[in-house]
N, CA, C and O of each residue as an XYZ file, in Angstrom:
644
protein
N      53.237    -32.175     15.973
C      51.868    -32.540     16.147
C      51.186    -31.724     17.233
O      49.998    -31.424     17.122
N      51.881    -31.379     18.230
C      51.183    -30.687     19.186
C      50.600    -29.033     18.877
O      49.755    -28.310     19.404
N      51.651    -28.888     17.616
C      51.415    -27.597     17.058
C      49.813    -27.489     16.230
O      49.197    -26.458     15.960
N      49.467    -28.732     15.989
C      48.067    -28.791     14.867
C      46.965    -29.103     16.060
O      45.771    -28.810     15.991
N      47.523    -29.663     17.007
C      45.587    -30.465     18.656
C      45.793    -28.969     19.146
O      44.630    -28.568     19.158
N      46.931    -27.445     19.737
C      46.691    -26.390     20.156
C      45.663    -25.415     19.469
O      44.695    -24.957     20.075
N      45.927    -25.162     18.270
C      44.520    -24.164     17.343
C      43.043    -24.855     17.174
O      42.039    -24.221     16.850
N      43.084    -26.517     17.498
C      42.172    -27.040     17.596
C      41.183    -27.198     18.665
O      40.056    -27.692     18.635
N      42.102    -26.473     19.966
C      41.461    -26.642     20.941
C      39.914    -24.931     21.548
O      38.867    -24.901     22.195
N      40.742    -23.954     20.828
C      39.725    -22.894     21.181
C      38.682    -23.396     20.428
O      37.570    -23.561     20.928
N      38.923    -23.647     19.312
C      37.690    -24.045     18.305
C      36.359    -24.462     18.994
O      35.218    -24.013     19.093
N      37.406    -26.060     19.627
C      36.282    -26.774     20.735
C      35.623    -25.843     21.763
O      34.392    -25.864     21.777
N      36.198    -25.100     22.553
C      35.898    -24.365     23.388
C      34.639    -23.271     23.079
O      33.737    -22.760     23.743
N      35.037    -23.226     21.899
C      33.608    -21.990     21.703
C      32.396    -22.443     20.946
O      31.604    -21.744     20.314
N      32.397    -23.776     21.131
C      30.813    -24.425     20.804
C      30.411    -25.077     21.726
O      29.738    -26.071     21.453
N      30.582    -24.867     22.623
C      29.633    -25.104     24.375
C      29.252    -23.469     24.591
O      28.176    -23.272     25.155
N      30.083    -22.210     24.170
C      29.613    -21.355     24.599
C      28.299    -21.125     23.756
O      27.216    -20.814     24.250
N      28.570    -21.340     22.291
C      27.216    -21.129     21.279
C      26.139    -21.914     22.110
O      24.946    -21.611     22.071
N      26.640    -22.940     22.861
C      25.181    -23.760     22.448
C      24.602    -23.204     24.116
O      23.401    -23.419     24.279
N      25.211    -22.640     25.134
C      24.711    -21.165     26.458
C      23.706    -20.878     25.830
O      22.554    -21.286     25.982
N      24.284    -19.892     24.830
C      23.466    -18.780     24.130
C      21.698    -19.491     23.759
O      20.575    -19.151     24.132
N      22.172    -20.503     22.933
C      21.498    -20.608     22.011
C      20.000    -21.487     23.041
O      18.820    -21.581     22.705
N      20.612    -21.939     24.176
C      19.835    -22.557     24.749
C      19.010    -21.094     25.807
O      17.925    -21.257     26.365
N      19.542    -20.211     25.855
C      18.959    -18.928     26.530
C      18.145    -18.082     25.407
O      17.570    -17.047     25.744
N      18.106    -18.580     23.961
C      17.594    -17.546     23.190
C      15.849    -17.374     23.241
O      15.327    -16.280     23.025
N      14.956    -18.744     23.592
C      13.720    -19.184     23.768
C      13.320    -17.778     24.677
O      12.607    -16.840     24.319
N      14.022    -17.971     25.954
C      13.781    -17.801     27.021
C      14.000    -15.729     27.016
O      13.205    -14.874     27.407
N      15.059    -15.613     26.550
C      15.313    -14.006     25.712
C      14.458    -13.435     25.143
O      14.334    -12.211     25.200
N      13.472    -14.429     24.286
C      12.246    -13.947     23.276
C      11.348    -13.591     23.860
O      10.792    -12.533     23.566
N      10.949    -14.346     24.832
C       9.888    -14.499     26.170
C       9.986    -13.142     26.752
O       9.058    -12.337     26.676
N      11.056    -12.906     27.304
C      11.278    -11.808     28.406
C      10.885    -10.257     26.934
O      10.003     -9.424     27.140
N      11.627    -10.253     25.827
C      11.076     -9.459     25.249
C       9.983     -9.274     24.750
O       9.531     -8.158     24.498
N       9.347    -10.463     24.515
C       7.717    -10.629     23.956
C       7.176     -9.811     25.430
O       6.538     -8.776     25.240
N       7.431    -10.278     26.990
C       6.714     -9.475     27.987
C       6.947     -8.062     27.659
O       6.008     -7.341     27.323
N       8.244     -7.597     27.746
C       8.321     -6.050     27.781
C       7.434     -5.427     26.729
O       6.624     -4.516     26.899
N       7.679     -5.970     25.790
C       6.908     -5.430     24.508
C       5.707     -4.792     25.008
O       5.457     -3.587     25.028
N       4.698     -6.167     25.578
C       3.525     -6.277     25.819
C       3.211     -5.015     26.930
O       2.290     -4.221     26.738
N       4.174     -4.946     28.201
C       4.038     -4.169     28.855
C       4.044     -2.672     28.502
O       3.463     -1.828     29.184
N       4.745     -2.402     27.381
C       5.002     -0.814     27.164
C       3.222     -0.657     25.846
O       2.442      0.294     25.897
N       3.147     -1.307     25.323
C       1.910     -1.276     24.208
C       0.896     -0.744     25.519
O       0.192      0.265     25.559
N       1.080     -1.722     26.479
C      -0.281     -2.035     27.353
C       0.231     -0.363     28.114
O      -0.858      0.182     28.294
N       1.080      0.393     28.490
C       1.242      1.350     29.341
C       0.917      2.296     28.091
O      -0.004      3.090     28.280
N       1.542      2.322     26.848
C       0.436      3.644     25.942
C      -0.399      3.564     25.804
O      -0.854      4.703     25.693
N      -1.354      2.656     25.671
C      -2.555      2.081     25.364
C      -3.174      3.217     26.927
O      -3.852      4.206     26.646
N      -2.902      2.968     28.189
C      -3.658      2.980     28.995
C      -3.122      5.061     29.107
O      -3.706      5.974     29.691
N      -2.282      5.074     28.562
C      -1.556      6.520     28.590
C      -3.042      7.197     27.417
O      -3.846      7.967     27.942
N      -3.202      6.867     26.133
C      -4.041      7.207     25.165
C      -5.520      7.411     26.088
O      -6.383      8.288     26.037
N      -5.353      5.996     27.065
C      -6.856      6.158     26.948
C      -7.412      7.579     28.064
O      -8.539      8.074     28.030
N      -6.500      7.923     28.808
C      -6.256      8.486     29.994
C      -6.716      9.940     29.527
O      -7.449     10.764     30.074
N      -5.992      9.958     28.267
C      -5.931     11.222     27.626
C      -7.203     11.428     26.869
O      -7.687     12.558     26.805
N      -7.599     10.717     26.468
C      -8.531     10.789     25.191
C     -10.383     10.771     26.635
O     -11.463     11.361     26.612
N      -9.795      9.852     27.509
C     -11.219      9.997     28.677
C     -10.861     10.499     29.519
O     -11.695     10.275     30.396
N      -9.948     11.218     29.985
C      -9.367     12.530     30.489
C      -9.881     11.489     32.062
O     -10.434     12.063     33.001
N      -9.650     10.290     32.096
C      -9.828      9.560     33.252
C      -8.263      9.976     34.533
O      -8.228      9.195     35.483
N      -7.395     10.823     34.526
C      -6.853     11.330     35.200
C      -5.924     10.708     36.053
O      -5.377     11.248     37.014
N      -5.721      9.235     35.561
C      -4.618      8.424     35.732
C      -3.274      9.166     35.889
O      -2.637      9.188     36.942
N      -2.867      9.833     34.630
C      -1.678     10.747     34.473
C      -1.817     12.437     34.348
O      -1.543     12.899     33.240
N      -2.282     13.515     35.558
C      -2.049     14.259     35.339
C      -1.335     15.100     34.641
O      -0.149     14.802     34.499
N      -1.745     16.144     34.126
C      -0.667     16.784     32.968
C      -0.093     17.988     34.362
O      -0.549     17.748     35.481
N       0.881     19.221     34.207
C       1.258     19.609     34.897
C       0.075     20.891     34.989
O      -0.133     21.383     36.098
N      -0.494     21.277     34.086
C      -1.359     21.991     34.323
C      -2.373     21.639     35.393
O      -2.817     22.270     36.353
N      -2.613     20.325     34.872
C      -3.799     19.958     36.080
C      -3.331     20.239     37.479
O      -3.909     20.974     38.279
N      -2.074     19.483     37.712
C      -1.706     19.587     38.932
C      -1.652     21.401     39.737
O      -1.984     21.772     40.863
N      -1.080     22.172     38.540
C      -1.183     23.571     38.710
C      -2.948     23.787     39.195
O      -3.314     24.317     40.244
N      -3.708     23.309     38.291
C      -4.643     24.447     38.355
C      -5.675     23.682     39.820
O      -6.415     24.446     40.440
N      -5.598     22.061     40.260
C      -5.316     21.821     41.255
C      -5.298     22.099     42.419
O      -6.225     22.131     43.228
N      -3.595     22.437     42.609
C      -3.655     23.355     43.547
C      -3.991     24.438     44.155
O      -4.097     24.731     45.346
N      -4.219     25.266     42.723
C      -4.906     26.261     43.200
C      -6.266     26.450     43.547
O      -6.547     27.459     44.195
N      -7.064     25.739     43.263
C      -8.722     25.405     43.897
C      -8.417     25.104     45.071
O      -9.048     25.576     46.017
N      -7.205     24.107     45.268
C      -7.475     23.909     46.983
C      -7.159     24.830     47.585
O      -7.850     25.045     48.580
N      -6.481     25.401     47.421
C      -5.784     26.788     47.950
C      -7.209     27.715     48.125
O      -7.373     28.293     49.199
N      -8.103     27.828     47.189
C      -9.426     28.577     47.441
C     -10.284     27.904     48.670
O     -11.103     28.435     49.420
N      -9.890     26.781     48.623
C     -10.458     26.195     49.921
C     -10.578     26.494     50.857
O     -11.607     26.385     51.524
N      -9.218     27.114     51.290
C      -8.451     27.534     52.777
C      -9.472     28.952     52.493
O      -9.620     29.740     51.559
N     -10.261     28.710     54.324
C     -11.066     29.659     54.889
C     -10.351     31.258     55.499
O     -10.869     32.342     55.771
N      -9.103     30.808     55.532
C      -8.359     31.965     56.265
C      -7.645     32.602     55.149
O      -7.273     33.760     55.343
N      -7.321     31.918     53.729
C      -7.237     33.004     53.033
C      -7.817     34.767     52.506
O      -9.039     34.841     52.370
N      -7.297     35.630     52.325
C      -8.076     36.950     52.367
C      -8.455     37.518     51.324
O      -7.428     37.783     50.700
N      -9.369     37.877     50.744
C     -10.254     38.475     49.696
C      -9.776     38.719     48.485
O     -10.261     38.460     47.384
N      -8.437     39.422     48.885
C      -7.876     39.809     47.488
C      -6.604     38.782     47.400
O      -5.678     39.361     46.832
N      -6.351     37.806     47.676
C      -5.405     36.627     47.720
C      -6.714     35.910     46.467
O      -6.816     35.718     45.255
N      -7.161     35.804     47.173
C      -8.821     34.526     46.570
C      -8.920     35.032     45.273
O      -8.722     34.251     44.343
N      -9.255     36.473     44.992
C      -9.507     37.189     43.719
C      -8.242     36.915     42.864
O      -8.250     36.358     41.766
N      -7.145     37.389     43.528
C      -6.168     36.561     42.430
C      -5.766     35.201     41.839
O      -5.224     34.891     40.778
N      -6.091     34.692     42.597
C      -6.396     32.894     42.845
C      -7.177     32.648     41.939
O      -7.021     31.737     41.126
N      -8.163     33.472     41.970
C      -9.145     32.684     40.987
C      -9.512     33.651     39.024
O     -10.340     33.662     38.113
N      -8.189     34.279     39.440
C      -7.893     35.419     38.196
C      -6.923     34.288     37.518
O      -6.714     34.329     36.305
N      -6.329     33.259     38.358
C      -5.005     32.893     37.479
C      -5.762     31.836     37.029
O      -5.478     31.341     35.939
N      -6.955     31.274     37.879
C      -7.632     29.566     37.774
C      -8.172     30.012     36.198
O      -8.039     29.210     35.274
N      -8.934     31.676     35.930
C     -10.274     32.002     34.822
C      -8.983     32.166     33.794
O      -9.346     31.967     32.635
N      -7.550     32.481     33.912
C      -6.592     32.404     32.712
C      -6.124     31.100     32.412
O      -5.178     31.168     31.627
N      -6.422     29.914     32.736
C      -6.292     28.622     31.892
C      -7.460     28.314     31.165
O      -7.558     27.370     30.381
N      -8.220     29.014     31.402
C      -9.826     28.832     29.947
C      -9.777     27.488     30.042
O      -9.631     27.020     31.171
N      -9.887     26.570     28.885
C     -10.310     25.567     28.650
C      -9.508     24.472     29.447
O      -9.944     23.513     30.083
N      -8.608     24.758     29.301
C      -7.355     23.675     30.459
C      -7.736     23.553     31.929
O      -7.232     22.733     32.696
N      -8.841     24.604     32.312
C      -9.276     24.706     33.763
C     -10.762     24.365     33.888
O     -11.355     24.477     34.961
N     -11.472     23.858     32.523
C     -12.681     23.117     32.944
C     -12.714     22.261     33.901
O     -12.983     22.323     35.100
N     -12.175     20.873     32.681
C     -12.002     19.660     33.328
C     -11.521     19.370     34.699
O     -12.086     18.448     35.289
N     -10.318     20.177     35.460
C     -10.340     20.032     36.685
C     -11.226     20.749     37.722
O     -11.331     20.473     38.917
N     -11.878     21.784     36.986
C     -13.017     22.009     37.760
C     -14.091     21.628     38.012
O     -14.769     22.023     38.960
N     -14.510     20.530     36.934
C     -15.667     20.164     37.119
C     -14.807     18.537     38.192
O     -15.254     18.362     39.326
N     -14.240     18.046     37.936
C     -13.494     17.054     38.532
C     -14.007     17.452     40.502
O     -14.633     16.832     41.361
N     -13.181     19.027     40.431
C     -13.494     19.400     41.885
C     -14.427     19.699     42.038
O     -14.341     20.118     43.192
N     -15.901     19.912     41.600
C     -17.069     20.018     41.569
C     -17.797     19.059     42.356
O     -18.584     19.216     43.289
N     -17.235     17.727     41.607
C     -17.292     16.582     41.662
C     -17.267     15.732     43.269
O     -17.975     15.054     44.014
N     -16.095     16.252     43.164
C     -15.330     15.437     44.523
C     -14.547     15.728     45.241
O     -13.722     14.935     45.695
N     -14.641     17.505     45.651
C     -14.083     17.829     46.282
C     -14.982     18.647     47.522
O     -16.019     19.248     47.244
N     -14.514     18.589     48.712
C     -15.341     19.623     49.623
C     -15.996     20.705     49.475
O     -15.752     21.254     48.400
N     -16.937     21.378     50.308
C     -18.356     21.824     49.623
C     -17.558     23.092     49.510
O     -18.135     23.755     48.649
N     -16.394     23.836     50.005
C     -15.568     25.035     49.781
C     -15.116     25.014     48.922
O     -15.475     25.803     48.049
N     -14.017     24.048     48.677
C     -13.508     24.122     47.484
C     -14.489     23.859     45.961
O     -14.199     24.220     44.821
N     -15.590     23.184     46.390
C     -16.751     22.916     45.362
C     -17.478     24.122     44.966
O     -17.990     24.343     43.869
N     -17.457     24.877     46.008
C     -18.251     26.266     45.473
C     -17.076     27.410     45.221
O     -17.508     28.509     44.877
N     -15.620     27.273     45.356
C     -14.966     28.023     44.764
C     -14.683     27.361     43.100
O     -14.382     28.114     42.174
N     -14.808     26.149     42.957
C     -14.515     25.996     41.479
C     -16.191     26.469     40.904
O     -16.306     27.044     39.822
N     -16.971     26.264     41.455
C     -18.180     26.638     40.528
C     -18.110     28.340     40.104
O     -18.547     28.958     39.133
N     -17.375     28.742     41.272
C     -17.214     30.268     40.904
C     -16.950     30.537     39.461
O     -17.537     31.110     38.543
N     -15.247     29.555     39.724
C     -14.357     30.239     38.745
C     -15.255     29.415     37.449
O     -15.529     30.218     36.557
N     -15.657     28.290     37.227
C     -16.282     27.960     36.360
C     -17.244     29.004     35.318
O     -17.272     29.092     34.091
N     -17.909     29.647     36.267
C     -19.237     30.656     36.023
C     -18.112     31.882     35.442
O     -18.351     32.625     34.490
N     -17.284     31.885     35.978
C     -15.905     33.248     35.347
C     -15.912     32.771     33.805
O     -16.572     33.321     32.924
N     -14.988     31.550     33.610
C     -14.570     30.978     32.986
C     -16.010     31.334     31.832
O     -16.069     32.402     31.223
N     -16.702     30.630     31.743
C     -18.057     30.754     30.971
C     -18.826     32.378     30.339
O     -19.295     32.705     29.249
N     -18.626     33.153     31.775
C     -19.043     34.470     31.061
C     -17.545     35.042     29.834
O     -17.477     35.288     28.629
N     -16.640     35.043     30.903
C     -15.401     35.560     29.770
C     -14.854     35.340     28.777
O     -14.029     36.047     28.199
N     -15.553     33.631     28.281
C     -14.828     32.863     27.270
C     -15.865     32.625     25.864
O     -15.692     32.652     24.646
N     -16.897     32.408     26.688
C     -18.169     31.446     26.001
C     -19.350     32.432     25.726
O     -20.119     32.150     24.807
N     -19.574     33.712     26.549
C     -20.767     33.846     26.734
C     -21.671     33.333     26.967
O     -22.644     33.267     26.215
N     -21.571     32.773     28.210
C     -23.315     31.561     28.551
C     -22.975     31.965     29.918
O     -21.890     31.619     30.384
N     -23.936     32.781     30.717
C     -24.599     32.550     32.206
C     -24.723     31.216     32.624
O     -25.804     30.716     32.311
N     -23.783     30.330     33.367
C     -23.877     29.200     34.036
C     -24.560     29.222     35.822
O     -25.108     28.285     36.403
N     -24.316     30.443     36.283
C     -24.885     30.681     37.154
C     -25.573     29.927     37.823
O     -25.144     29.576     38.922
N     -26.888     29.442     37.338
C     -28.363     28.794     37.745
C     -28.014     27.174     37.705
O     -28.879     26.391     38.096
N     -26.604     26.627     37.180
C     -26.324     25.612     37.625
C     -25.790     25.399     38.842
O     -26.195     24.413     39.458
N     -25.077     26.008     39.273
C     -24.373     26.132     40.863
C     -23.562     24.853     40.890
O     -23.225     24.402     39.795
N     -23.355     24.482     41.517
C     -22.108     22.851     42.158
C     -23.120     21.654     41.163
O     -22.785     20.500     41.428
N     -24.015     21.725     40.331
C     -24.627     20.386     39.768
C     -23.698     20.053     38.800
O     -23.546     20.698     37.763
N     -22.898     18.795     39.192
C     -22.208     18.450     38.692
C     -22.896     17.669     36.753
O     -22.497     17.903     35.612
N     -23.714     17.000     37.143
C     -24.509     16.709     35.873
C     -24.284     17.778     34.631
O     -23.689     17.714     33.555
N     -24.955     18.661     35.224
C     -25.435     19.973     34.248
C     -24.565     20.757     33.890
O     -24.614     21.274     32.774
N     -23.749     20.969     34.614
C     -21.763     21.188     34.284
C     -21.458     20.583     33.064
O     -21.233     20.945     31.909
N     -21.530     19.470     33.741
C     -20.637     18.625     32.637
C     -21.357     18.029     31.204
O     -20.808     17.200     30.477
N     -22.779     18.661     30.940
C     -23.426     18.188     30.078
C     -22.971     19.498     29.240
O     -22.501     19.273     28.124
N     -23.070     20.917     29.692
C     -22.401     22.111     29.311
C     -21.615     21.990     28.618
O     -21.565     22.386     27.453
N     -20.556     21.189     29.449
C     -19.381     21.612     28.982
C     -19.337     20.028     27.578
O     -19.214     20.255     26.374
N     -19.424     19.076     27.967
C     -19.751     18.392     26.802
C     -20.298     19.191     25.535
O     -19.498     19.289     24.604
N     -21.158     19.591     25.423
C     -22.013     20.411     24.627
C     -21.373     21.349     23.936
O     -21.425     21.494     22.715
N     -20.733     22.027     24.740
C     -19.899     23.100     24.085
C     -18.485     22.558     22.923
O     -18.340     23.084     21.819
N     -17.436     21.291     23.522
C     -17.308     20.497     22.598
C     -17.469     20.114     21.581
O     -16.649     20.233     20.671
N     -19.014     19.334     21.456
C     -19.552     19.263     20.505
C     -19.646     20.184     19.429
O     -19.371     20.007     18.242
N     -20.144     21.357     20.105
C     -20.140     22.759     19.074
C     -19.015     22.832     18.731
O     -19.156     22.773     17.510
N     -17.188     22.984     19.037
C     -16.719     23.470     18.771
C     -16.531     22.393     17.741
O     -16.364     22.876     16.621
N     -16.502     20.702     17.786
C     -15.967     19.877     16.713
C     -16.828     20.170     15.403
O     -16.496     19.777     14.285
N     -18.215     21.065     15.738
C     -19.087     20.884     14.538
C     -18.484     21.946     13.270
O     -18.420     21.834     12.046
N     -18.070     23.061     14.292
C     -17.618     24.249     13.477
C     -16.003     23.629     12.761
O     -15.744     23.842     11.576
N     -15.168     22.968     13.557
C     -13.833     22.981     12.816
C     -14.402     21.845     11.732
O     -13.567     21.460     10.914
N     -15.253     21.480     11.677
C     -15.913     20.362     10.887
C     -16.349     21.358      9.654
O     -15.932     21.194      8.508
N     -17.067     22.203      9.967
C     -17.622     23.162      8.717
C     -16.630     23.509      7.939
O     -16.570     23.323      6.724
N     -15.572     24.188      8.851
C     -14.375     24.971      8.409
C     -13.608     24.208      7.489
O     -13.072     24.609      6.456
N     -13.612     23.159      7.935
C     -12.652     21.987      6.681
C     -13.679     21.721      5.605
O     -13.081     21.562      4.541
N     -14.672     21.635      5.493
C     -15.058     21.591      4.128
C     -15.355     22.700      3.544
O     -15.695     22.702      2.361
């Protein structure tokens, strides 16, 4: 007899462990229903970052092109340092608007009038449009450069039909 209550006894034993589990499963759903929520809610805010170029998550370019405006900042840099500086800022073309007008924006009146430079570079070499007569107006920059946008979505718009 003792041979038939021994195999009977793990049996018992592993339905207190089911019913651990089963009493932690509510509470399991919960914690994954949060994560869920949290990662939707972190692309969500990743999309929007990107799409309103609101600058939450720098890309590495930005940070590149960045630095190098501030770097135009520095007064003790020398002429032909600056000229190259702002040879590498006018070779990101379109990738070097947005942080220029950004530093236009809100950055010191040096570094503000070295991005308007390279901006005005950027514009003759790329676009053909004299920006010149805008100078540091951040408005009129950025209505530009909006604008130009526009044009380009109208044409890949033509092109597909």
């Amino acid at each position: 007899m003792e041979n038939a209550a021994t195999p009977a006894t793990p049996a018992t034993s592993a339905a207190p462990a089911a019913n651990k589990f089963s009493s932690l499963r509510p509470c399991l759903s919960r914690v994954g229903l949060v994560a869920f929520c949290v990662f939707v809610a972190a692309l969500f805010l990743l999309a929007a970052d990107q799409y309103w170029n609101l600058g939450f998550f720098p890309t590495k370019a930005d940070r590149e092109i960045s630095a190098l405006v501030h770097q135009l900042g520095d007064e003790s840099l020398p002429s032909d340092q600056r000229l190259g500086i702002m040879n590498q800022v006018v070779d990101w073309n379109a990738f070097a608007v947005p942080v220029l007008l950004q530093a236009i924006q809100s950055s010191p009146a040096r570094e503000r009038d070295a991005a308007a430079q390279c901006l005005q570079e950027i514009s003759l070499k790329y676009y053909n449009k004299d920006i010149a007569s805008y100078g540091t107006d951040y408005i009129r920059l950025n209505k530009w450069w909006a604008d130009l946008q526009v044009q380009w979505a109208k044409t890949s718009a033509e092109k597909k039909n």
